[in-house]
C-alpha positions in Angstrom: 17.3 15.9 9.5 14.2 13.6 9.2 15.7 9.6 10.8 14.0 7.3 9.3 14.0 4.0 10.7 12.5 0.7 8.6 10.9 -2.4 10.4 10.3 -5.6 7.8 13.2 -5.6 5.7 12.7 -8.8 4.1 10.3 -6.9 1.9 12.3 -6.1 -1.2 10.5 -2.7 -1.4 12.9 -1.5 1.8 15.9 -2.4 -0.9 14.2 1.0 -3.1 13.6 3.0 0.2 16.9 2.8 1.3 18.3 3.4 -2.2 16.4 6.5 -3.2 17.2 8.2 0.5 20.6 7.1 1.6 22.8 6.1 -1.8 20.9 8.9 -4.2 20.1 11.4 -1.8 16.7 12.2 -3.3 15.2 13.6 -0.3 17.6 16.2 1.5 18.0 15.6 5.0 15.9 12.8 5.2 17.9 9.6 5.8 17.6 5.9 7.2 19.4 5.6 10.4 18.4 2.5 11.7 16.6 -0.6 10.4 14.7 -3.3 13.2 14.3 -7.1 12.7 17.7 -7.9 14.0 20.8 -9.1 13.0 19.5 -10.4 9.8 21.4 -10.9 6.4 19.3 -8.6 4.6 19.8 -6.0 7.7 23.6 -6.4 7.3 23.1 -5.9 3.2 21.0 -2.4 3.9 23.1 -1.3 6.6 26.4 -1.5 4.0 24.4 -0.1 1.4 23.0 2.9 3.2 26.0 3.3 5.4 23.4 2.4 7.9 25.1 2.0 11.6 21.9 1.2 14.2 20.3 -2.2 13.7 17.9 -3.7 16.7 15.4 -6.1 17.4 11.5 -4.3 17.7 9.2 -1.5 16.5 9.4 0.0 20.3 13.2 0.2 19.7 13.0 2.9 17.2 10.9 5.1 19.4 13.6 6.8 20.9 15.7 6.7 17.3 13.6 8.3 14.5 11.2 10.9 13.8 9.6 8.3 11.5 9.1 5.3 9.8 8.3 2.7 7.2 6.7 -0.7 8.3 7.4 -2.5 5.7 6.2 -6.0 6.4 4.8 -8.7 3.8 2.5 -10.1 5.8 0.1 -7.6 6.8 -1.0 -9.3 10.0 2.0 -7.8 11.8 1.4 -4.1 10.4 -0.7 -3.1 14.0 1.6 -4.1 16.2 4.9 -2.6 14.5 3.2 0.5 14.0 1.0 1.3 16.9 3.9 2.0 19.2 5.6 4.4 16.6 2.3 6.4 16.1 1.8 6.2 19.6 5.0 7.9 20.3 3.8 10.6 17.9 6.2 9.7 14.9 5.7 9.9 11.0 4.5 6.4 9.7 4.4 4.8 6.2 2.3 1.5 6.3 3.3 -0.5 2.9 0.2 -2.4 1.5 -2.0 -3.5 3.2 -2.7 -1.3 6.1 -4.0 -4.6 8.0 -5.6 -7.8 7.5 -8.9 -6.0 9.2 -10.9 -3.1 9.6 -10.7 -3.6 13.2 -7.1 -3.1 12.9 -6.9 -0.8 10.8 -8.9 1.5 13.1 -6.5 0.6 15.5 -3.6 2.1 13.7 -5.6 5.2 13.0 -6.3 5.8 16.3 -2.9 5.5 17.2 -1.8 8.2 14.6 -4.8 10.5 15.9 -3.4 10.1 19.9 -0.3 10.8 18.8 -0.2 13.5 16.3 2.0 12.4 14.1 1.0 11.5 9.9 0.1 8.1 9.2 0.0 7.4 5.2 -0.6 3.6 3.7 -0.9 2.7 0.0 -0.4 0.3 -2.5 2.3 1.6 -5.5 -0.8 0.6 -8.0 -2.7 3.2 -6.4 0.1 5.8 -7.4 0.4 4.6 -10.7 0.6 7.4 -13.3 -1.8 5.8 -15.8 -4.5 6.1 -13.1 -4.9 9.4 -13.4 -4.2 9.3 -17.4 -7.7 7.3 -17.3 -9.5 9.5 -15.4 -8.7 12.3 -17.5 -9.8 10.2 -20.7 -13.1 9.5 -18.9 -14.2 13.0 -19.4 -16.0 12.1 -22.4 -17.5 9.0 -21.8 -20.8 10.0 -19.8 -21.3 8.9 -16.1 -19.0 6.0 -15.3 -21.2 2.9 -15.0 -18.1 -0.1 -14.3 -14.9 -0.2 -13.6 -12.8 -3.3 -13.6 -9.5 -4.1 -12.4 -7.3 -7.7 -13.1 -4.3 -8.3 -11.2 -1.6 -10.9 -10.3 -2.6 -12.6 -6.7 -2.8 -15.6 -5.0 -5.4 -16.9 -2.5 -2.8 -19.3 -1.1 -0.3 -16.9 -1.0 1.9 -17.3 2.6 1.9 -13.5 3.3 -2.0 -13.3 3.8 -3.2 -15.0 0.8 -4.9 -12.5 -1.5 -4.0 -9.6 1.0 -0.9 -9.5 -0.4 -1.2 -8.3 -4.0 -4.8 -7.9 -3.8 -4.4 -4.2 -2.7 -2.7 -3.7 -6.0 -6.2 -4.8 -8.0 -8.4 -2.8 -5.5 -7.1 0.4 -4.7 -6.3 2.0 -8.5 -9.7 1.1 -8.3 -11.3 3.1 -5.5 -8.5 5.8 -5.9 -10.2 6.4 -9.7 -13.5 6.7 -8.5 -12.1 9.5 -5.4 -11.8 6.5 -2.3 -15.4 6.2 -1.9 -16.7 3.5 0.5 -17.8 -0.2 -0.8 -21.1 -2.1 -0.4 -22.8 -5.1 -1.9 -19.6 -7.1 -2.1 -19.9 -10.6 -3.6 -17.1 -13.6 -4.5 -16.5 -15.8 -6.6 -14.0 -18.8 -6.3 -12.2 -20.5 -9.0 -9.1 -23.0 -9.3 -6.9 -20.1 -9.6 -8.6 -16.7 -9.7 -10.9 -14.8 -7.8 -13.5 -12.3 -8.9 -15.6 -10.1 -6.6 -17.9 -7.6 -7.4 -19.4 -4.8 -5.4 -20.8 -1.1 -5.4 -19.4 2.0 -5.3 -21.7 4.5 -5.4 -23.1 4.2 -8.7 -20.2 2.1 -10.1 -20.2 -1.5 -10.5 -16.6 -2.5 -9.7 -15.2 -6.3 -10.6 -11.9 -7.2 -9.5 -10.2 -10.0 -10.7 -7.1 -11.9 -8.8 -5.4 -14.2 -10.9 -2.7 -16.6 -9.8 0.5 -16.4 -11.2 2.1 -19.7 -12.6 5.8 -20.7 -13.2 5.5 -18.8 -16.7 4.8 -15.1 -15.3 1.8 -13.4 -13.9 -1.3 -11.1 -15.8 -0.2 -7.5 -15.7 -2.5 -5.0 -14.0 -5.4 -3.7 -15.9 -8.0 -1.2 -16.0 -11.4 -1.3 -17.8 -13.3 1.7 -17.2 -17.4 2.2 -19.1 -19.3 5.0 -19.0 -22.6 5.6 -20.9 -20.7 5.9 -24.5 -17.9 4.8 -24.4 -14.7 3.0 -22.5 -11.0 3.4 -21.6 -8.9 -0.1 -21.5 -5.2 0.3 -20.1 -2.6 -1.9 -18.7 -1.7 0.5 -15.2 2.0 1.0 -15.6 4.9 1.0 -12.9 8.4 2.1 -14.1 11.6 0.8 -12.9 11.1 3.3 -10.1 7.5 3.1 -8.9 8.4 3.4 -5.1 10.2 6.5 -5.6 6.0 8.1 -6.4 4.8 6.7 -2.5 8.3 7.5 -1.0 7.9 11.3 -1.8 4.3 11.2 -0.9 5.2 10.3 2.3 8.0 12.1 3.0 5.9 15.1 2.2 3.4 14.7 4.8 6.0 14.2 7.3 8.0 17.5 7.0 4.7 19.2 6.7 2.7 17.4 8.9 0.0 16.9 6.9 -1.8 13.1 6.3 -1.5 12.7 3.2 -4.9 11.8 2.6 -7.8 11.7 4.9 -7.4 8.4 7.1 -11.4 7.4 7.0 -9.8 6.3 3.1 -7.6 3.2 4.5 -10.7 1.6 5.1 -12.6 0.8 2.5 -9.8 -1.5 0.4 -9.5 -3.4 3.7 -13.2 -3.9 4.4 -13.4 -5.0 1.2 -10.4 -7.4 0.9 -11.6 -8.7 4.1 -15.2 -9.3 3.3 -14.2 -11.4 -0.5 -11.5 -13.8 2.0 -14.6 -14.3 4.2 -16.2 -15.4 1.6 -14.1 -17.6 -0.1 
């Protein structure tokens, strides 16, 4: 049996997690045993919903309870320090967008995961979206791939990190199109209630627009991709179940061990987020 144990609960994404492995079964013998944050509402809502027994306080308290875990968190600032221990301890860790707030951090975690020997995987649900790699097959016949740009719900202001918070949404279907390469030449732009940046990738000009929701909705995600004849324009969709896609990917590299992709690739969306709220 894998025990899974799940740290930031108030994120609404631990609601699926718990869902897909402890009501539908979806993953044999993998199972959420305990949750940490306390003796929350939302803990006590998960723990009857899973049939979930083992609620406590901190990350270090799952050490000696699990084999791994999901750090689920909104704000990304707290994403080191609840996973560092875990990885530390060698266990299995998910870190729910964004890996961090910095790249400093971010190495951090990394380094944790490589002392300890157990699979660290991070991502944003965008990034796994299935029309991502529809796209990239359509761009076989438009020569080399000369832009790319992505538009996205988020907002600068936001109380979870500002655009850290859905900004990894807009930037990492981007770099996972283009193979995770790393990011220079980054530049920003400020409005009332968007934010564009533009920098290099490679050859690729990417420009990646956050626009603040209002009270009426928010933009969908979108993909613009050019190459030397031609272009391929879709919205990037989710389904009803889009964190069933990460879940699996992560439970995956857990039972075999394997990350599942190579860790130097959790930096660039965070140097890059990091660099356009510097300049802001």
């Amino acid at each position: 049996m894998l025990r899974i144990g799940v740290i930031g609960t108030e994120n609404s994404h631990t609601d699926h997690f718990v869902r897909h492995l402890n009501v539908e079964g979806r993953h044999e013998g993998c199972r959420v045993v305990v949750l940490a944050g306390g003796d929350t509402e939302k803990n006590r809502q998960l723990a009857v919903a899973g049939q979930i027994d083992d609620i406590v306080e901190t990350a270090e308290d799952l050490v000696d309870r699990v084999d791994a875990a999901i750090v689920a968190d909104r704000h990304g600032g707290l994403h080191r320090s609840h996973a560092e221990p875990l990885l530390d301890a060698g266990k299995h860790v998910f870190v729910d967008k964004p890996t961090a707030l910095t790249v400093a951090d971010t190495k951090a975690i990394i380094a944790a995961a490589e002392r300890g020997g157990g699979v660290l995987g991070s991502w944003s649900a965008v990034r796994l979206s299935p029309t991502v790699d529809e796209i990239r097959a359509a761009t076989s016949g438009l020569g080399d791939i000369q832009t790319v740009a992505v538009t996205g719900p988020a907002d600068r202001d936001d109380p979870h990190a500002g655009l850290f918070f859905y900004g990894s949404h807009v930037v990492e279907p981007a770099l996972e199109l283009l193979g995770n390469p790393d990011v220079t030449d980054v530049h920003t732009l400020g409005a009332a209630d968007s934010v564009t940046a533009t920098a290099r990738a490679g050859d690729v000009q990417l420009s990646l627009s956050f626009v603040r929701p209002d009270t009426h909705g928010r933009v969908p995600w979108h993909m613009v991709v050019a190459g030397r004849h031609g272009l391929v324009a879709r919205e990037l969709e989710l389904g009803a179940d889009y964190n069933a896609r990460g879940l699996a990917r992560f439970i995956d590299a857990a039972l075999s061990g394997v990350p599942p992709m190579p860790y130097e690739q959790l930096l660039p969306p965070v140097q890059l987020l990091e660099t356009v709220v510097a300049q802001l």
